[in-house]
C-alpha positions in Angstrom: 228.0 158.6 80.4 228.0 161.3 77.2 226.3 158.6 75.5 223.3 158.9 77.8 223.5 162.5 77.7 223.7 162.2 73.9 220.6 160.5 73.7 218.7 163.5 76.2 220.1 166.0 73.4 218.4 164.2 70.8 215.2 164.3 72.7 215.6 168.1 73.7 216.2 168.6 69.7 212.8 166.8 68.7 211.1 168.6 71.6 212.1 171.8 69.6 210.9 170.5 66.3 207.7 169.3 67.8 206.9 172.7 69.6 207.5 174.6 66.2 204.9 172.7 64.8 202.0 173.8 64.0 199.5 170.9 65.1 201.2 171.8 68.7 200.6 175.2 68.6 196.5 174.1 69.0 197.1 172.0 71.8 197.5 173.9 74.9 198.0 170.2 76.7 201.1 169.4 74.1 202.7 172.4 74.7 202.6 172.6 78.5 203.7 168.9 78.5 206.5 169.1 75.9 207.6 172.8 77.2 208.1 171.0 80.3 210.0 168.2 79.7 212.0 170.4 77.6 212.8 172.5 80.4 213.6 169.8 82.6 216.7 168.7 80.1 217.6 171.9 79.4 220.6 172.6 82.2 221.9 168.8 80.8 222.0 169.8 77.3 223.5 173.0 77.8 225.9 171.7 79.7 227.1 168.8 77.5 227.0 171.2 74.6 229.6 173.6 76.3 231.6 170.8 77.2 232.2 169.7 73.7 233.1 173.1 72.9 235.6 173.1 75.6 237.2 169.7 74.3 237.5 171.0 70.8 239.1 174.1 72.2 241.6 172.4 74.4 242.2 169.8 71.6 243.2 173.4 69.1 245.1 174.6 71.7 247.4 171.4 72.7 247.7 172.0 69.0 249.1 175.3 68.9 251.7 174.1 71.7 253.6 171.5 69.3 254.4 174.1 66.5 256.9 175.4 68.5 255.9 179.0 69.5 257.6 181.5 71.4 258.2 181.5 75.0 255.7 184.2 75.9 253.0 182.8 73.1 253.7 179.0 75.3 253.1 180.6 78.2 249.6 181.7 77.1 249.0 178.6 75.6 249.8 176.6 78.9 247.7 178.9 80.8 244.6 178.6 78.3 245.3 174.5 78.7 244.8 174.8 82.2 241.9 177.1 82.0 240.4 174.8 79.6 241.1 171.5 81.4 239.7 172.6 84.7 236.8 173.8 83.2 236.3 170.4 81.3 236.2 169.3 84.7 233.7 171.0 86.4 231.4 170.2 83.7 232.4 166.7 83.8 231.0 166.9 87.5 228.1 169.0 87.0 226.8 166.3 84.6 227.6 163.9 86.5 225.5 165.3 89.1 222.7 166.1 86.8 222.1 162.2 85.6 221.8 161.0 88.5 218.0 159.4 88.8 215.9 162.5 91.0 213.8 160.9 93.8 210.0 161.1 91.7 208.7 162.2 95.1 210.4 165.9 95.2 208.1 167.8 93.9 205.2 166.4 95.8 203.7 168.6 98.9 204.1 166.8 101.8 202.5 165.9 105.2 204.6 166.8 108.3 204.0 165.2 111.6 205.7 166.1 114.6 205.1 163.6 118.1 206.7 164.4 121.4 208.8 161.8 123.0 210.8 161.6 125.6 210.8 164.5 128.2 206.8 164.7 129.1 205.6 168.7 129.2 209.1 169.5 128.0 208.9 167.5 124.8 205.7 168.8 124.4 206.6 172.5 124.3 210.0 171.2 121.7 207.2 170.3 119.7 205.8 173.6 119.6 208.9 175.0 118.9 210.0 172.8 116.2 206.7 173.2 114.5 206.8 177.0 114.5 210.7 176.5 112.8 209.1 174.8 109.8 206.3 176.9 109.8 208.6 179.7 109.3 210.6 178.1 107.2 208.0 177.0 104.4 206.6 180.8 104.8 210.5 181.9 103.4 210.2 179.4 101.2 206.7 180.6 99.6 205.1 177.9 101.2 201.9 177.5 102.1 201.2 175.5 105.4 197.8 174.2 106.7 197.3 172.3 110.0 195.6 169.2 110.0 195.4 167.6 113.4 196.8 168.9 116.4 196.6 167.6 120.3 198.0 170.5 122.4 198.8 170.2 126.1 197.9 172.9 128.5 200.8 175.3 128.4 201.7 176.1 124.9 202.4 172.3 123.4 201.6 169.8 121.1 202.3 166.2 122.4 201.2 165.6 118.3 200.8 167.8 115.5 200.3 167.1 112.0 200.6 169.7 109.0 200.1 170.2 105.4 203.2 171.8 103.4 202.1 173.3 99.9 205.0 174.4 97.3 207.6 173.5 94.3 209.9 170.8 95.6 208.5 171.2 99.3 209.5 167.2 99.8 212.6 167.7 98.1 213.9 169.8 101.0 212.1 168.7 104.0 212.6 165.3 103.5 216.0 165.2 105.4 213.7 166.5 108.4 213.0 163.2 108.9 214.2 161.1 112.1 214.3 161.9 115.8 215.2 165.8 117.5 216.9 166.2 120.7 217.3 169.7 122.6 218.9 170.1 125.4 218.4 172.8 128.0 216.7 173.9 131.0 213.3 173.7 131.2 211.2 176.6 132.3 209.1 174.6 134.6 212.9 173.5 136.1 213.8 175.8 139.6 217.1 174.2 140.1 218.4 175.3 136.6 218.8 171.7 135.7 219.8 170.9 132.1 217.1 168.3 130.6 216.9 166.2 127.0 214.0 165.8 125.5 212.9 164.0 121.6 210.6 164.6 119.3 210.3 162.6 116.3 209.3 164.0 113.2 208.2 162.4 110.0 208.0 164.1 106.4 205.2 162.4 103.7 204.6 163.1 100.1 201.5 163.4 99.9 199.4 160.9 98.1 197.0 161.3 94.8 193.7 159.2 94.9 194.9 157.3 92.1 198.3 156.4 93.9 196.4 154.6 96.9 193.7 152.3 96.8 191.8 152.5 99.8 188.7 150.1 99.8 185.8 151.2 101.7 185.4 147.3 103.3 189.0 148.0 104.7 188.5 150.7 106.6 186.5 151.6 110.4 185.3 154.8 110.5 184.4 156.2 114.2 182.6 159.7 115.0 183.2 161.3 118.0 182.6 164.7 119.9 185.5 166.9 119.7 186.8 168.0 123.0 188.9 171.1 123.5 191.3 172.9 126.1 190.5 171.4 129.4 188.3 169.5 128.3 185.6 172.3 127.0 183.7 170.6 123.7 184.2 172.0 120.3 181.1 171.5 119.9 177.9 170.0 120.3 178.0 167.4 117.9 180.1 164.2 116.9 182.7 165.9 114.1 185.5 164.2 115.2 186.5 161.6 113.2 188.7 158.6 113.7 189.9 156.3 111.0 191.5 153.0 111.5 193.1 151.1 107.8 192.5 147.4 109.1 194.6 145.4 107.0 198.0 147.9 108.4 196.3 148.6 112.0 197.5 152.3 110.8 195.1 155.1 112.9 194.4 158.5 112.0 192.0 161.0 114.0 191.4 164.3 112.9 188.7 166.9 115.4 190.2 170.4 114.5 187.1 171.1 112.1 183.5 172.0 113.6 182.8 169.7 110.2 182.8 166.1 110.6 183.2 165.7 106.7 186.2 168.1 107.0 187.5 166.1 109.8 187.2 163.0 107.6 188.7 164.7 104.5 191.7 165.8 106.2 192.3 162.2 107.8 191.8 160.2 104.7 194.5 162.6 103.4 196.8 161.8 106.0 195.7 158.1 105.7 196.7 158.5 102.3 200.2 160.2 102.6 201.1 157.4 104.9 200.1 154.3 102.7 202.1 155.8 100.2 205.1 156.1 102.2 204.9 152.2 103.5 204.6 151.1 99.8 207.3 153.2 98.5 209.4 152.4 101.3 208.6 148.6 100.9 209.3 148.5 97.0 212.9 150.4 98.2 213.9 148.0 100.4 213.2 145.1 97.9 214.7 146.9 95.1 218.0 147.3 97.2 218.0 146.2 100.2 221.9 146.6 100.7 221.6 150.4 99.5 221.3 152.4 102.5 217.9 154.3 102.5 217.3 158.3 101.5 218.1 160.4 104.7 215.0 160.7 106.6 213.1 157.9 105.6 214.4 154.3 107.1 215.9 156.0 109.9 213.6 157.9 111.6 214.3 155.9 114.8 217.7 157.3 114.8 219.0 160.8 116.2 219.6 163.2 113.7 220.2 166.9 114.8 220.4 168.2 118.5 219.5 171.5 119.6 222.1 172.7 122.9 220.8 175.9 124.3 223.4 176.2 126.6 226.0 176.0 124.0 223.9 177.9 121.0 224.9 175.0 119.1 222.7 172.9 116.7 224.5 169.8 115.5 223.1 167.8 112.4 224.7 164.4 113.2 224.3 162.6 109.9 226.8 164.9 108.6 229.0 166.5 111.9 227.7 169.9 111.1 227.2 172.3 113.6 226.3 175.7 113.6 226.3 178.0 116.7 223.4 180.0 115.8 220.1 178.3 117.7 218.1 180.9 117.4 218.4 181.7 113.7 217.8 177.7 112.7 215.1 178.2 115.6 213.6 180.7 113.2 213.4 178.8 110.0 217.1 178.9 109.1 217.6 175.5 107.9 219.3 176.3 104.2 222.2 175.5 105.3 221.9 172.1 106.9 219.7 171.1 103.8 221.7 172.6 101.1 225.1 170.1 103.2 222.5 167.2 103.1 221.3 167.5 99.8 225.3 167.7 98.7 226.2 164.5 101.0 223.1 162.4 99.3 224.7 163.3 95.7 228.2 162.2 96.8 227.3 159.1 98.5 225.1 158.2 94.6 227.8 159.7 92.9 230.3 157.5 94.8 227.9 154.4 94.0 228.0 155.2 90.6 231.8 155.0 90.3 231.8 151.5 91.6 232.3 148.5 89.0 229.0 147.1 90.0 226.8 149.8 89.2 228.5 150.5 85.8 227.9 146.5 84.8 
């Protein structure tokens, strides 16, 4: 392991030499680029640097403790000794932690869509609700959030709804949004106070550059349509509404939000786009290793993942049996907490993998 992180110091160290010279200095490109990569090792070097401190330190001290000293001087030194060892050790495991290979895809902004499911009107308004959580969520973030394409239902719904999420690392969070939503509670269309479940499935994209996807022009059909809005009132008087179907996947996106058909068509190759790139990089995953189980969110967006009890003010995350008895709060954008134990379950599961005799051969 320090040999690998020996390697990153040398790297950091020429970074430094190369940002001190004076060719660099004139490039603002070279400077942006190397300043960055630079950053991006810093925390690792840092680290490993104190660390060898610490080991020389403890090595002295061990020192100290075989020439005999007094009994209140070996005292102090046993106490450094432990100070020293357990600190040895959380560095150990904040390197640890810090080589293990970052998912390329967390710093993209992503594509959120959200789909009723089970439950009819009552999915429908979960929808709604869940979209407004995220919504609120990104905004504490520093997010920026744009809708895309939306199909609402006549009382406050979205039987579909799909989103853009602008920000640092906005995939690197929401991607454990991924999978199927359950709530449970009573309905407000319900007069016998019944409880009900309903689903929604939402999915989380990186979003896709041009040069990431190849879309050929001969693989697509492109349909025009009028838009039609609540109760069926037009949007207007023309066909802006745009529906895009990629042949050779059978995948369909429609887009009629925009009074602009070109905007309409933007906004859906977008989407397009965000979702070719997810079936390759999901494809090249599974063929990589197909044994590995895949990122939270991802492969198993068929399964149940968190369940929303309004009787109980209980929201339970079930990949990692965490519940918090606040609804209302997660309700509102709240979701640090559930992210913050996913993000810490994926890096013990790769830390664990990394431990194993296989992956050190």
């Amino acid at each position: 392991m320090f040999e690998q992180v020996a390697e990153v110091e040398a790297r950091y160290d020429e970074l430094s030499q190369l940002l001190s010279t004076p060719e660099v200095a004139r490039d603002p490109d070279k400077i942006r680029a190397y300043g960055q990569e630079q950053a991006e090792i810093s925390e690792l070097v840092m680290l490993y640097r104190e660390y060898r401190q610490v080991v020389e330190e403890l090595e002295t001290t061990r020192l100290m403790r075989e020439e005999e000293p007094s009994e209140d001087m070996l005292t102090l030194i046993e106490d450094e000794i432990d100070r020293l060892q357990t600190r040895q050790e959380e560095l150990e495991e904040r390197i640890r932690l810090l080589l293990i290979p970052k998912d390329p895809r967390d710093e993209r902004n992503v594509i959120v869509e959200i789909r009723a499911g089970t439950g009819g009107d009552e999915a429908a308004l979960f929808a709604a609700d869940l979209f407004r959580m995220y919504s609120l969520y990104a905004a504490a973030q520093g997010w920026q959030t744009e809708m895309l394409s939306s199909n609402e239902t006549g009382i406050g719904g979205y039987k579909e709804i799909i989103f853009e999420v602008r920000g640092k690392n906005a995939f690197s969070r929401l991607k454990y949004e991924s999978g199927v939503h359950r709530v449970q509670r009573v309905p407000v269309t319900e007069t016998s106070g019944r409880i009900h479940t309903s689903t929604a499935t939402v999915a989380v994209l990186p979003e896709a550059d041009d040069v990431e996807v190849e879309i050929n022009d001969s693989d697509l059909r492109i349909d025009v349509y009028r838009s039609g809005g609540k109760g069926g009132q037009s949007v207007n008087t023309t066909d802006s509404a745009v529906r895009i179907t990629h042949l050779p996947t059978g995948l369909v996106v429609q887009c009629q939000d925009e009074r602009s058909q070109l905007q309409n068509r933007a906004r859906a190759m977008s989407i397009l786009r965000a979702r070719l790139y997810d079936l390759e990089y999901q494809r090249q995953a599974q063929e990589l290793e197909e044994s590995r189980r895949q990122q939270v969110g991802s492969a198993e967006r068929s399964e149940k993942i968190r369940t929303y009890n309004f009787g109980q003010n209980r929201v339970t995350d079930h990949r990692i049996n965490l519940s918090i008895y606040q609804l209302e709060s997660v309700l509102a954008g709240e979701l640090d907490e559930f992210i913050d134990e996913l993000i810490a379950h994926e890096r013990a599961e790769a830390l664990q993998m990394a431990d194993q005799p296989s992956a050190m051969a």
